[in-house]
TIMIKOL-892838 format. One record per residue (C-alpha): residue in one letter; x, y, z. Coordinates in nm, 2 decimals, padded with zeros to 4 digits. Each point is the difference from the previous one (the first is absolute). Example, Ala and Ser with C-alpha at 12.3 -4.5 7.8 and 13.67 -1.06 7.14 Angstrom:
<recs>
REC_A_01.23_-00.45_00.78 $
REC_S_00.14_00.34_-00.07 $
</recs>
This chain:
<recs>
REC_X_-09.89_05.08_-03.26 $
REC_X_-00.23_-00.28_-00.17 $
REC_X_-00.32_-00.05_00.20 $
REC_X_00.11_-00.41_-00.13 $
REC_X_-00.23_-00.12_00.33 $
REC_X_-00.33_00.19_-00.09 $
REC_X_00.07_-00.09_-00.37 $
REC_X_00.03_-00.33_00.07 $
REC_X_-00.28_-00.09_00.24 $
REC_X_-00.22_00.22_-00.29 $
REC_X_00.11_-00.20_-00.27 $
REC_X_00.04_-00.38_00.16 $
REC_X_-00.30_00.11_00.28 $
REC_X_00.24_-00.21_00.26 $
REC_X_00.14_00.15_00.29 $
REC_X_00.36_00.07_-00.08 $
REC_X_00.28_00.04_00.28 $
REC_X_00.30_00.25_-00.13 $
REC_X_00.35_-00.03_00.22 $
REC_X_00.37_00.11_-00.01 $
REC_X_00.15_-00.36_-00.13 $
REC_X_00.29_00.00_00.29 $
REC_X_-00.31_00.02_00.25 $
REC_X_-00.15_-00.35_-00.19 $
REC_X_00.35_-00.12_00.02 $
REC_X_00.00_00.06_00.38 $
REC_X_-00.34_-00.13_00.05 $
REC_X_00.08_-00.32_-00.16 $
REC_X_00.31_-00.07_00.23 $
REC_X_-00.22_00.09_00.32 $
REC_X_-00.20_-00.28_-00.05 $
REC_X_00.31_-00.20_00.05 $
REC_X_00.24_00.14_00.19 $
REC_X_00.00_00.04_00.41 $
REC_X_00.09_00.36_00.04 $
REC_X_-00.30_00.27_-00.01 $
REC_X_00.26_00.28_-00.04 $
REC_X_00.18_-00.04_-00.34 $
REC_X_00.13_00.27_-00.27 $
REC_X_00.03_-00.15_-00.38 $
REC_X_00.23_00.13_-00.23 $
REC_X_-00.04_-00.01_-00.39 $
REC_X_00.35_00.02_-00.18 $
REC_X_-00.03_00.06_-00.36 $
REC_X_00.10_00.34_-00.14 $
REC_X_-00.15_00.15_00.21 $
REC_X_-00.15_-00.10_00.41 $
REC_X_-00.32_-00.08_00.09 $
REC_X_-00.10_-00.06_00.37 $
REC_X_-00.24_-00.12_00.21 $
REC_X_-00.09_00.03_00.36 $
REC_X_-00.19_-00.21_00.26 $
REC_X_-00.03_00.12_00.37 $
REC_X_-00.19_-00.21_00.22 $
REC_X_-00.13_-00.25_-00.29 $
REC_X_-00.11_00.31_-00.17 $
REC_X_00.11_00.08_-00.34 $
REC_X_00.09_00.43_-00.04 $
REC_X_-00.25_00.12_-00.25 $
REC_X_-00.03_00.35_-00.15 $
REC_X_00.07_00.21_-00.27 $
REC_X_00.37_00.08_-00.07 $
REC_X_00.11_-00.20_00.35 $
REC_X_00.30_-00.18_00.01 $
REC_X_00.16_00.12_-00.33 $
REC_X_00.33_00.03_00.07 $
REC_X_00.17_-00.03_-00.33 $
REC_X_00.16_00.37_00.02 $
REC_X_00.06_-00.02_00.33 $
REC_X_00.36_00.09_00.04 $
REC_X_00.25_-00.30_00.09 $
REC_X_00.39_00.17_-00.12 $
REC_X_-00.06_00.44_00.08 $
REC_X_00.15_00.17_-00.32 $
REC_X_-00.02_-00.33_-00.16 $
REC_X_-00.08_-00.10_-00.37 $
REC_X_-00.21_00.20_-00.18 $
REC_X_-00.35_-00.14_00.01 $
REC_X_-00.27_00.04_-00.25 $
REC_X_-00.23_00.22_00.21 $
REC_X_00.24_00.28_00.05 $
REC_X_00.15_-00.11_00.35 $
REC_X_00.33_-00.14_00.03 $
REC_X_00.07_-00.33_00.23 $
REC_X_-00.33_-00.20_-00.05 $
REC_X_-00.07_-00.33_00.04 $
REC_X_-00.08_-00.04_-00.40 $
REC_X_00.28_00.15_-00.11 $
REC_X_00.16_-00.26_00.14 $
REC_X_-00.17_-00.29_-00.05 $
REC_X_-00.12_00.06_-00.38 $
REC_X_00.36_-00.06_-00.06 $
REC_X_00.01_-00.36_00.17 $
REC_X_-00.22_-00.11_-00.33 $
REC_X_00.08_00.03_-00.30 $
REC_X_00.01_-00.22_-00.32 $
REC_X_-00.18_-00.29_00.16 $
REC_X_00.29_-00.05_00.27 $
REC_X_00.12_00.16_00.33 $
REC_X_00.30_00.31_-00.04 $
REC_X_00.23_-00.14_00.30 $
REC_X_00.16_00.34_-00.01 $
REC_X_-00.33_00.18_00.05 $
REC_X_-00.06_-00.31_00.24 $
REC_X_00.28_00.12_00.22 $
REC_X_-00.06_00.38_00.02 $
REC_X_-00.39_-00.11_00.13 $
REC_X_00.07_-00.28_00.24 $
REC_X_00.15_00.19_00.33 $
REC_X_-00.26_00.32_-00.03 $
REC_X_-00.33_-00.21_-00.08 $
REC_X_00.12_-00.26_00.32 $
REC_X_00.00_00.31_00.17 $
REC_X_-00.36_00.17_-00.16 $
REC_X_-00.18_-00.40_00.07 $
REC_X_00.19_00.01_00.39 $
REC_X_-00.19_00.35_00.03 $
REC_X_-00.33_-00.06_-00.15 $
REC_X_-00.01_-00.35_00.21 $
REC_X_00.04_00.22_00.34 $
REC_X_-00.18_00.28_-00.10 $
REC_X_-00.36_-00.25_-00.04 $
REC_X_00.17_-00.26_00.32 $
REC_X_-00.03_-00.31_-00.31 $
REC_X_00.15_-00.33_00.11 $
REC_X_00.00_-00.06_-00.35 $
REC_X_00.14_00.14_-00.29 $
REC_X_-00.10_-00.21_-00.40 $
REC_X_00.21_00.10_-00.25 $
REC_X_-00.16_-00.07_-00.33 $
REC_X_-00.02_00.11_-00.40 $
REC_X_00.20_-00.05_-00.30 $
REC_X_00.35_00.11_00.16 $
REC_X_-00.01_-00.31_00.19 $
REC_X_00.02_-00.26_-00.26 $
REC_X_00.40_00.11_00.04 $
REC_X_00.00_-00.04_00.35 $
REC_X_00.32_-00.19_-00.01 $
REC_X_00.23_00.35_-00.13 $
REC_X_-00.14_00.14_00.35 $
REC_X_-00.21_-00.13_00.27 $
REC_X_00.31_-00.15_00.17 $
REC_X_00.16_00.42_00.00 $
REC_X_-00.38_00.11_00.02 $
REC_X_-00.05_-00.17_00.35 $
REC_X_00.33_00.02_00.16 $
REC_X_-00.04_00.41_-00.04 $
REC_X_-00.38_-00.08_00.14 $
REC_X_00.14_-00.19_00.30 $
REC_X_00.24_00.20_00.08 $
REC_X_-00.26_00.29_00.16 $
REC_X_-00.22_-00.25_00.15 $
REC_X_00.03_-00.23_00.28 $
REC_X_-00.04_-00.36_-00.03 $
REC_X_-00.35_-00.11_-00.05 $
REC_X_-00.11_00.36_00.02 $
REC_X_-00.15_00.01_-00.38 $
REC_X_-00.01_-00.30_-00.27 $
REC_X_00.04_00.07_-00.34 $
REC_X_-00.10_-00.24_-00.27 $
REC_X_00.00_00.02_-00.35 $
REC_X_-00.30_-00.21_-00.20 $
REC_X_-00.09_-00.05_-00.38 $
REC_X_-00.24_00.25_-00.13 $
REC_X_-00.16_-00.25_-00.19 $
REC_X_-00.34_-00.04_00.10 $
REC_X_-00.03_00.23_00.24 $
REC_X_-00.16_00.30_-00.08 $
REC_X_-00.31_-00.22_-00.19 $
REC_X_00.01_-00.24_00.32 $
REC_X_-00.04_00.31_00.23 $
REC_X_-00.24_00.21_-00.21 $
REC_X_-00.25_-00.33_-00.01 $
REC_X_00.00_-00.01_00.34 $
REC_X_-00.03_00.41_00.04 $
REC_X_-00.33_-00.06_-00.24 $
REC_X_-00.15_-00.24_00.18 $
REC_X_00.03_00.19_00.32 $
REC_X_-00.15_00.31_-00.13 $
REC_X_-00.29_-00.24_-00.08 $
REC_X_-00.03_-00.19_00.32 $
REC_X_00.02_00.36_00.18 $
REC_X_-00.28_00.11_-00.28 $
REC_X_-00.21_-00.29_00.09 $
REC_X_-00.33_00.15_00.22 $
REC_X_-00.19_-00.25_00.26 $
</recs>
């Protein structure tokens, strides 16, 4: 509960633009891909996400965090006190610097299922898959998207998974320079 924006803009005297770093991630990949309705993903140890409905990226406080949303009912124990949430399944997938293939396995058929959801539930064409879980891609996209695929009809929803690098600082720049263009007064 840092006022970081007002501090800044004080400090520097520049307008400063704060945003939820899956949201710049999202941004960045609207500029270039042909679907208005997308939903990113962040994988690390824990899930980010990002929403765009119409061209228009989701914004508020607290929206779209889904990290304790519950993906297994009665399932693992998850820091917050619930049981069955998405990070106490995915936290697992990480650790030591590589991917946990048994961890791997008990999260692959319930997040296909959480992403399949969350795509119908904001009618995205698209669905990016991104973050630091994804540099293993080969120990599970193959499973990952079969279990997607098999609740959605062909062509229904794409799901693609892209390289974080660059992304949030590509779709922050252009965030910032919108919020100056829209500041601009004629």
């Amino acid at each position: 509960n840092v006022p970081i924006k007002e501090i800044m803009e004080r400090e520097f005297k520049v307008d400063v633009f704060v945003e939820h770093d899956p949201n710049c991630m999202l941004y960045s990949k609207l500029m270039d891909e042909e679907s208005e309705n997308m939903l990113l993903f962040r994988l690390d140890r824990s899930i980010g996400m990002a929403a765009s409905v119409n061209g228009e990226i989701l914004r508020g406080n607290g929206l779209l965090e889904v990290a304790h949303c519950i993906i297994v009912p009665e399932g693992k124990s998850c820091r917050c006190g619930k049981k069955g949430c998405i990070e106490a399944y995915l936290a697992p997938c990480l650790e030591k610097g590589k991917a946990n293939q048994q961890a791997l396995q008990e999260l692959l058929r319930p997040l296909a299922v959480f992403l399949y959801n969350m795509a119908r539930l904001f009618r995205s064409e698209t669905v990016l898959l991104t973050g630091k879980l994804i540099r293993y891609r080969t120990a599970f996209e193959k499973e990952l998207l079969g279990y997607f695929y098999q609740y959605c009809r062909k062509n229904e929803i794409q799901v693609k998974i892209v390289e974080e690098a660059g992304l949030a600082v590509g779709g922050a720049a252009w965030i910032a320079v919108q919020g100056a263009i829209d500041g601009i007064r004629l």
